[in-house]
ZALUMKOL-256921 format. One line per field, with one value per atom (N, C-alpha, C): x, y, z; residue in one letter. Coordinates in steps of 0.05 Angstrom, whole numbers, plus 5000, padded with zeros to 4 digits. Layout:
<sites>
x	(X	...) $
y	(Y	...) $
z	(Z	...) $
r	(A	...) $
</sites>
This chain:
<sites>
x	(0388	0408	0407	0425	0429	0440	0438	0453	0475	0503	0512	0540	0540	0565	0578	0597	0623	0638	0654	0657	0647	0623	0600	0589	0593	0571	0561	0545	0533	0548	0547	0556	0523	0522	0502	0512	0496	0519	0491	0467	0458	0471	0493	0515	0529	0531	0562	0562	0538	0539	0550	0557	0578	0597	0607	0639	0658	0680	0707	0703	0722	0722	0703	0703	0678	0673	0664	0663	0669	0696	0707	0720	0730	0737	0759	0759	0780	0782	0762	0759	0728	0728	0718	0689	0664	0641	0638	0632	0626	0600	0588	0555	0550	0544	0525	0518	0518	0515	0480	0470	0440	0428	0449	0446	0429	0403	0392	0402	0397	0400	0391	0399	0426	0451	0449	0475	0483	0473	0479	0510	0533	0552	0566	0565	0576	0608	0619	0641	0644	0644	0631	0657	0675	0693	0674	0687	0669	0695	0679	0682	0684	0668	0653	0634	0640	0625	0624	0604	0607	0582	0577	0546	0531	0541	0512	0505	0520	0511	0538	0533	0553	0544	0579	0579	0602	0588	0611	0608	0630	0622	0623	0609	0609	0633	0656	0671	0671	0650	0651	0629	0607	0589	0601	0611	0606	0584	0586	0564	0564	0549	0554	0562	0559	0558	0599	0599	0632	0627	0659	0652	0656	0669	0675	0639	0622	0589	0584	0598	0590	0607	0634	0654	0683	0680	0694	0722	0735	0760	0774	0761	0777	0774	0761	0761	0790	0819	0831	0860	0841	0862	0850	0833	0811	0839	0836	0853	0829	0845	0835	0801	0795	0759	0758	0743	0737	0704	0697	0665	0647	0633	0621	0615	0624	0609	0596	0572	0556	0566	0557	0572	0546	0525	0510	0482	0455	0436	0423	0445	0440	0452	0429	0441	0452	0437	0449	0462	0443	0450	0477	0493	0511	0537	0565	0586	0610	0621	0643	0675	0687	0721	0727	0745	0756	0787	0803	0832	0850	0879	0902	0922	0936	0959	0975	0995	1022	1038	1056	1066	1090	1101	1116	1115	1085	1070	1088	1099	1109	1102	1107	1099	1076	1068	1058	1028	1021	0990	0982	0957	0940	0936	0939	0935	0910	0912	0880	0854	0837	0819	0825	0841	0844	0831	0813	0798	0806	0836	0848	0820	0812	0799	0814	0829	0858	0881	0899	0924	0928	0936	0942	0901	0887	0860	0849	0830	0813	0789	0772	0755	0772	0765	0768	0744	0745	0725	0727	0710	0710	0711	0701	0708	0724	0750	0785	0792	0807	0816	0834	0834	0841	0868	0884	0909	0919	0906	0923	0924	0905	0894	0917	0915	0925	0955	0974	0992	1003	0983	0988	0974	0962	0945	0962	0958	0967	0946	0912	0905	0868	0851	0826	0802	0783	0758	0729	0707	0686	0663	0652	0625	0605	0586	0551	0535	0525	0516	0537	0524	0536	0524	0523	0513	0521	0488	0487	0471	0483	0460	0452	0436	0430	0441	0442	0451	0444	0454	0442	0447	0428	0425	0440	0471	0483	0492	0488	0491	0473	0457	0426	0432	0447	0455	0464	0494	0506	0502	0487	0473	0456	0445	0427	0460	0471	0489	0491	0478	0484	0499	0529	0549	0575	0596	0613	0640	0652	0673	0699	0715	0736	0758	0793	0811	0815	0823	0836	0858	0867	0897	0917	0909	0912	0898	0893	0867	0864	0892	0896	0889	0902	0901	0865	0855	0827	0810	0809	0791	0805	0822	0826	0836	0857	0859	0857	0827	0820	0794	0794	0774	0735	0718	0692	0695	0695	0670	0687	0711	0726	0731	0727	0734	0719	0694	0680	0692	0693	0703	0729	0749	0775	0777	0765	0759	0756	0731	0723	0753	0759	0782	0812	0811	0839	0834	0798	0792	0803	0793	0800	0773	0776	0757	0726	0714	0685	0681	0692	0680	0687	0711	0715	0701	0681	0669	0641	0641	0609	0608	0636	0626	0619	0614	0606	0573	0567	0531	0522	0494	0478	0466	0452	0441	0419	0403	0374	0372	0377	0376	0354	0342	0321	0347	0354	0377	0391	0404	0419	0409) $
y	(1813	1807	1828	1825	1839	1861	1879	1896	1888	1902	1896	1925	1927	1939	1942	1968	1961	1987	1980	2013	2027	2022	2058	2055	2045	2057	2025	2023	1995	1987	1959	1941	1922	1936	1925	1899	1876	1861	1863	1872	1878	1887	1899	1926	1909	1883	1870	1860	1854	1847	1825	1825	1798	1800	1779	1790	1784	1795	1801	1778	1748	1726	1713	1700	1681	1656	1646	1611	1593	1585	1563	1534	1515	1491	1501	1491	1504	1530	1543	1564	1554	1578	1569	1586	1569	1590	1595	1614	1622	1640	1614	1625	1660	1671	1699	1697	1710	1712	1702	1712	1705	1688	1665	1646	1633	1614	1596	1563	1546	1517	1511	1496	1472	1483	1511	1524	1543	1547	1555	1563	1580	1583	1558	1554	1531	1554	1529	1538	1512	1515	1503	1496	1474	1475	1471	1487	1485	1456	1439	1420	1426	1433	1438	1460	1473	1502	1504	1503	1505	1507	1507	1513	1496	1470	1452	1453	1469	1472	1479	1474	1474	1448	1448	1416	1429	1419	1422	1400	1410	1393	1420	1411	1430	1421	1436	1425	1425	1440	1439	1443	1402	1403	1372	1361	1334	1325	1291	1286	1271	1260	1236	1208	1202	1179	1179	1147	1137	1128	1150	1124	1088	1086	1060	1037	1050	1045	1035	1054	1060	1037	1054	1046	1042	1014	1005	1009	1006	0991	1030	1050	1071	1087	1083	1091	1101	1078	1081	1097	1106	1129	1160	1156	1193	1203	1229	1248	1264	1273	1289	1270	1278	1259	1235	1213	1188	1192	1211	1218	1228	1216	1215	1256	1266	1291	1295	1318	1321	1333	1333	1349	1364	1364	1370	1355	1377	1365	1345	1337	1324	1302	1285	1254	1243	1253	1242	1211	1194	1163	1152	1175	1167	1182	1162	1174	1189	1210	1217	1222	1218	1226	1241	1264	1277	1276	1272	1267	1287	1293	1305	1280	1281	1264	1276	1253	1264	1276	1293	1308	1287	1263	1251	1236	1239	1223	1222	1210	1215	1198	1209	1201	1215	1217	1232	1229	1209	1191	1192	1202	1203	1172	1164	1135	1129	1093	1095	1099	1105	1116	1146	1163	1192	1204	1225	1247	1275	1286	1308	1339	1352	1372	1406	1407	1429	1425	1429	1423	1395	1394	1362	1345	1367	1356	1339	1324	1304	1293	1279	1261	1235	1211	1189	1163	1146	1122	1103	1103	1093	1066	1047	1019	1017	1033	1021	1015	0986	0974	0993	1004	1020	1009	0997	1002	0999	1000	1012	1042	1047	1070	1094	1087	1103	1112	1093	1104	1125	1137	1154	1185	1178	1196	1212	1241	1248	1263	1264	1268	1258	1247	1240	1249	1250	1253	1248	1231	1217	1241	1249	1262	1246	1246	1247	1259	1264	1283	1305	1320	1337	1365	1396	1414	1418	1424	1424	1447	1460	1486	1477	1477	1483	1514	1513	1527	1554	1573	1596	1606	1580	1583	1592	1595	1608	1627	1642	1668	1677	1676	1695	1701	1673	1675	1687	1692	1713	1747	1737	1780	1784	1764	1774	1769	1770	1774	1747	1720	1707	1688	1691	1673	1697	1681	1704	1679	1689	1663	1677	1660	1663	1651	1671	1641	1623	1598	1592	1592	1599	1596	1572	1558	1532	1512	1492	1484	1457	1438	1419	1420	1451	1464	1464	1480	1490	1460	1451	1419	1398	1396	1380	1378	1401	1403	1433	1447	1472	1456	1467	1452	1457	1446	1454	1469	1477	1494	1531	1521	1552	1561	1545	1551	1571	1574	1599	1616	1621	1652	1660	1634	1636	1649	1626	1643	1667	1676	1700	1726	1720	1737	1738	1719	1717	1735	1725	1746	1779	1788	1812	1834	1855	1879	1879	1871	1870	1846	1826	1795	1801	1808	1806	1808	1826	1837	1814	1800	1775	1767	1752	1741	1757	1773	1798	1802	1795	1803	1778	1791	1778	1756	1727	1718	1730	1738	1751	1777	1795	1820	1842	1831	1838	1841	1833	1838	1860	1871	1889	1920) $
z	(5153	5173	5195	5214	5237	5241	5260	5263	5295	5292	5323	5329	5354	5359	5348	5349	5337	5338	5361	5381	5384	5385	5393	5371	5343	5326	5314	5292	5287	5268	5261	5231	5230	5197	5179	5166	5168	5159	5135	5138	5113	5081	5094	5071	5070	5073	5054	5036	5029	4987	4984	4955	4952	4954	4967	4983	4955	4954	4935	4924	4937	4929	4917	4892	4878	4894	4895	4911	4889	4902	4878	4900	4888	4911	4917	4948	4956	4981	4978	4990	5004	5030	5043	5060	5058	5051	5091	5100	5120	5135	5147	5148	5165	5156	5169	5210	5217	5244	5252	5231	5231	5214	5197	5185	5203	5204	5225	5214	5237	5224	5205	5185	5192	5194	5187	5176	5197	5217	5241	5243	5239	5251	5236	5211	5200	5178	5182	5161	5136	5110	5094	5074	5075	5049	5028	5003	4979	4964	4956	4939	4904	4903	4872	4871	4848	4852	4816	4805	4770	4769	4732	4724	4726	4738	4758	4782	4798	4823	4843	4873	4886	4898	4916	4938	4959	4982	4997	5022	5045	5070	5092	5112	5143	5153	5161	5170	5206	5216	5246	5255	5247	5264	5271	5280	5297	5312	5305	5316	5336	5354	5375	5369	5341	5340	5330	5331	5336	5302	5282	5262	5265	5284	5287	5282	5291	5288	5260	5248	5214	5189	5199	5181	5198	5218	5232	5226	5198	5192	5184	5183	5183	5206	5235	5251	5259	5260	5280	5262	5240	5225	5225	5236	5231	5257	5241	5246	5281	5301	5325	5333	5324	5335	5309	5336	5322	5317	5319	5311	5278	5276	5252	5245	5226	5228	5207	5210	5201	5178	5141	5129	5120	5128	5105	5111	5101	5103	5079	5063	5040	5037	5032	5035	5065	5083	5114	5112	5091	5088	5085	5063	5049	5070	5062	5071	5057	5067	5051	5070	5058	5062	5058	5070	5063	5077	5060	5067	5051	5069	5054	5051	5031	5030	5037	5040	5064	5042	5054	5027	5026	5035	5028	5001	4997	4974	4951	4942	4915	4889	4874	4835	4827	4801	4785	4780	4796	4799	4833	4827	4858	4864	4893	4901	4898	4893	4898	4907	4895	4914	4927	4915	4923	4901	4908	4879	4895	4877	4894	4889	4907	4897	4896	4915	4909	4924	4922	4923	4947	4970	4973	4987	4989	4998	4977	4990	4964	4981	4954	4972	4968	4989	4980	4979	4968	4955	4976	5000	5030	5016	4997	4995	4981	4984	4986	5002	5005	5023	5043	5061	5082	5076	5084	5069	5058	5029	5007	5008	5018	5017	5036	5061	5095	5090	5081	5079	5062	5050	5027	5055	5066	5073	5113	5109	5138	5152	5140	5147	5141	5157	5156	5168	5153	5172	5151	5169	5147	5158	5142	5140	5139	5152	5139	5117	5095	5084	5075	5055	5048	5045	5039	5029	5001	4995	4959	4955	4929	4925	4892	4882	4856	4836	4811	4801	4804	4809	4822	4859	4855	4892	4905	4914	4919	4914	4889	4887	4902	4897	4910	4933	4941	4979	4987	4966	4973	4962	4948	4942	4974	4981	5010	5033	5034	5052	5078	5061	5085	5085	5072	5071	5065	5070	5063	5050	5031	5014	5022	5044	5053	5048	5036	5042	5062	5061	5081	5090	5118	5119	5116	5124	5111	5109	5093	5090	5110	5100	5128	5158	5162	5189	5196	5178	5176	5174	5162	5163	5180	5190	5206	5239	5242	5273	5287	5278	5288	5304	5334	5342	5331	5323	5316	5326	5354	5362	5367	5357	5353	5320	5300	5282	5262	5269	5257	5267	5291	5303	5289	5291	5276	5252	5242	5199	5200	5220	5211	5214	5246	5256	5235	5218	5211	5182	5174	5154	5156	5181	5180	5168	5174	5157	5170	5158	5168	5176	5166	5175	5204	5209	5242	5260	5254	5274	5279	5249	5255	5277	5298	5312	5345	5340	5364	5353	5332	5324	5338	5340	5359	5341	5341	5330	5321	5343	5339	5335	5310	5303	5326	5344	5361	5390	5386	5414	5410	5396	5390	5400) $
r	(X	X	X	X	X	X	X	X	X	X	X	X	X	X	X	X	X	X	X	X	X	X	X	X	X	X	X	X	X	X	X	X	X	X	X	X	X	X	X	X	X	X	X	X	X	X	X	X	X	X	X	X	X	X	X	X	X	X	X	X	X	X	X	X	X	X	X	X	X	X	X	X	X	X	X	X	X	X	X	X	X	X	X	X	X	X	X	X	X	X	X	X	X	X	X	X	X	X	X	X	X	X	X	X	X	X	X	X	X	X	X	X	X	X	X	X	X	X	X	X	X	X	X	X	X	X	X	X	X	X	X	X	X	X	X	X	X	X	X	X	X	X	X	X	X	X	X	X	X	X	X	X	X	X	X	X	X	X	X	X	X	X	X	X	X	X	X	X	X	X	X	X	X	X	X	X	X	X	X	X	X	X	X	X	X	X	X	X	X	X	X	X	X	X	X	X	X	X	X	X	X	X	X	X	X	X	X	X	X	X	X	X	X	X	X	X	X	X	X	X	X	X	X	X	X	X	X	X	X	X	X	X	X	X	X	X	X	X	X	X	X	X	X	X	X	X	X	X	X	X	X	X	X	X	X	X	X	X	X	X	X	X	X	X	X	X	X	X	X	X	X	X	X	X	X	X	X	X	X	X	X	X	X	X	X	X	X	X	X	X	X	X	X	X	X	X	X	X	X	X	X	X	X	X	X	X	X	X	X	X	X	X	X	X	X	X	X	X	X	X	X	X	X	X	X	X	X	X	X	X	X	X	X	X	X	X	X	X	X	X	X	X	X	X	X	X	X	X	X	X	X	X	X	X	X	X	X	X	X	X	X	X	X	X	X	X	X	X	X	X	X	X	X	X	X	X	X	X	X	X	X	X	X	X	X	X	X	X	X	X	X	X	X	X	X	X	X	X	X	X	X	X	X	X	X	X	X	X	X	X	X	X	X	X	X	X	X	X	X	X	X	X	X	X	X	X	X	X	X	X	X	X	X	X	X	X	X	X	X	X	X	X	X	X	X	X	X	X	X	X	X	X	X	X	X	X	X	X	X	X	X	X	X	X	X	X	X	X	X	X	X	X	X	X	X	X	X	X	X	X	X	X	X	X	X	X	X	X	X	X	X	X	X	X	X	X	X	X	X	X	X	X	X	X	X	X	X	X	X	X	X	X	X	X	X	X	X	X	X	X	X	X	X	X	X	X	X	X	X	X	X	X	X	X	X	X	X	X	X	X	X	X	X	X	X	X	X	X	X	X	X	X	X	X	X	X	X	X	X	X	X	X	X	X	X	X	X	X	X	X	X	X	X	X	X	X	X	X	X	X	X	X	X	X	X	X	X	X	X	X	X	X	X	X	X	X	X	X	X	X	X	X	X	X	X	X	X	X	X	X	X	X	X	X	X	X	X	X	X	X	X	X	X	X) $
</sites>
């Protein structure tokens, strides 16, 4: 990784190791300054994180295309953008949901077609009839693809220093009305300590 500023003297983001937090669902993985594409400046909810692997989605790459193209009949409930986003270089074919239910939700059973992953977030099963489904829900948005690591793979990632596992401040807030293209900088700043400083490093360790 890079080196960059940081009042007069440098930050190694080489020296940050594995950060405190383990990567579990829920929490939220945050790419390195010198991560390159696909993962470019991505912020990553983790889905599933166990001894088969990890899963997550990108939560701030959008794409050009309208889901209305795709999956007409939940277009005119996606939460801030009606645009398809990218979750991931895995499985571009397939689609996913990710929704919060409204906390009005009540009884002791998730609606249909909700698979809660931590507290009111979930995926949901796109061929449920949209409303049975919507009124349970206060917040939407469909992915493309997903990011997947095999068992291991992400550790390693994070012993080389190029992810960092952050809370979120809130997670609704954070996946659904933080705009893409400010929300890395955000995560990192609200982190605090050393992450703060990532988004001041240069992409290209040669700039500095």
């Amino acid at each position: 990784m890079g080196r960059a500023d940081h009042d007069g003297g440098v930050l190694d983001v080489t020296a940050i190791g594995r950060p405190a937090a383990q990567p579990e669902a829920g929490l939220l993985l945050v790419a390195a300054p010198t991560l390159d594409e696909p993962f470019a400046h991505a912020v990553i909810l983790l889905l599933e994180h166990d001894e088969s692997g990890t899963l997550g989605v990108v939560l701030n790459n959008p794409t050009s295309l309208d889901v209305g193209t795709v999956l007409p009949g939940w277009r005119d409930h996606l939460t801030g953008s009606t645009h398809l986003f990218e979750g991931g270089p895995v499985a571009l074919d397939s689609a996913l949901g990710l929704a919060a239910l409204d906390p009005a939700h009540q009884g002791p059973h998730e609606p249909e077609g909700f698979r809660r992953v931590v507290g009111d977030l979930g995926i949901i099963d796109l061929d449920t009839p949209v409303d049975t489904l919507v009124p349970h829900l206060q917040a939407l948005r469909i992915y493309a693809g997903y990011a997947g690591w095999s068992p291991g793979q992400l550790d390693d990632e994070l012993d080389r220093g190029s992810w960092a596992v952050v809370s979120p401040g809130d997670l609704t807030t954070d996946a659904f009305h933080v705009a893409a293209s400010d929300l890395w900088g955000a995560v990192l700043r609200r982190a605090g300590g050393t992450l703060a400083w990532w988004p001041r490093c240069p992409s290209d360790p040669e700039l500095n």
